[in-house]
Each structure stands twice: as C-alpha cells, then as structure tokens.
N, C-alpha and C positions, 0 to 999 in steps of 0.2 A: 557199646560205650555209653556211658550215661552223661547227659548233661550237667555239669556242674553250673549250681550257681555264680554269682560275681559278686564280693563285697556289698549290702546295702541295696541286695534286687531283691523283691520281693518273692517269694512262695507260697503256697499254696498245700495243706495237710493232707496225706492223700489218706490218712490213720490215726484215731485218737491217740495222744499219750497217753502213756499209765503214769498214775499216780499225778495227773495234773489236768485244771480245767480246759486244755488247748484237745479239741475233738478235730477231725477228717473235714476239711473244709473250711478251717480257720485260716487267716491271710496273717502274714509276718514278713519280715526282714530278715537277711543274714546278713549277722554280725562278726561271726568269724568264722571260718573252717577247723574241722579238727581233724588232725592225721589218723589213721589207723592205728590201734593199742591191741595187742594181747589178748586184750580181753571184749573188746570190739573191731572186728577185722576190717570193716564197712566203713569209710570216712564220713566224717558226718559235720555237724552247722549248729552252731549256736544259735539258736531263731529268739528275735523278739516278738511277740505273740497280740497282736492289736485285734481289740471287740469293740467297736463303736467309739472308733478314735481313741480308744484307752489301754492301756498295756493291759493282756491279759495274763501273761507270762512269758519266761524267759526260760525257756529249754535247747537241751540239745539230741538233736533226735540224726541216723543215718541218712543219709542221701538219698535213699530209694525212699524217704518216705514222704517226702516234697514232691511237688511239680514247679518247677521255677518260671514264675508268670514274666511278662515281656517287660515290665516298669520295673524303676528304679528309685528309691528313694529319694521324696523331692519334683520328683518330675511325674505325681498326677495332680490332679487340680487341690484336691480337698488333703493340705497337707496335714499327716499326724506326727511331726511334732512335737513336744512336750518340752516348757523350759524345766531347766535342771535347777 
C-alpha cells in the first residue's frame, strides 16, 4: 500500500516529467488529488513545483512518482509563499 500524501504536504520527484522543467528531486506541494481515469489507472496529485522559492511548475504526475517528505505547507522555516 502506498502512502498517500495530505492536502499541502510537501513531495519530493522521484522521475523527471516529460514535456516540463520539473526533473527527479524537485520539491513541490500537493494541491489536489486526482482519482483514477480510463485512461490513467494510477491516482495521481496535482503538484506545485517550487525552484529557489519560485514556482517552477504546475503538473500532475501518479503517486508512485513522489516520495511525500514529512512537512507541510507553512510549517518550515523559510516560507515560499507567493502573494497572489
């Protein structure tokens, strides 16, 4: 059974995407869950994709392709942020 992340915990890329700059070791947020489709069997996460405090992207990639780290958005020191 795989761990699921929670709402706004942070992850960890364990595999680049294709067709975007987020590579295997980028750190991100989950922003929402996505159910299994037809045409993806694999529940997967909308990840916000942060490089140096800056959004790098906004993808959604399977569950197996995260590691969900122990923090939660908000609660490390050096908060990213970003007014809207």
């Amino acid at each position: 059974m795989m761990t699921t992340a929670s709402l706004f915990q942070w992850v960890e890329l364990k595999q680049d995407v294709p067709n975007s700059p987020v590579k295997a070791g980028n750190r991100g947020v989950v922003l929402d869950h996505l159910r299994p489709t037809k045409t993806q069997q694999e529940p997967g996460y909308i990840l916000e994709i942060f490089k140096d405090s800056e959004t790098l992207d906004v993808v959604s990639v399977p569950i197996s392709w995260v590691n969900p780290l122990p923090e939660t958005w908000g609660s490390i020191e050096h908060d990213t942020r970003q007014t809207v």
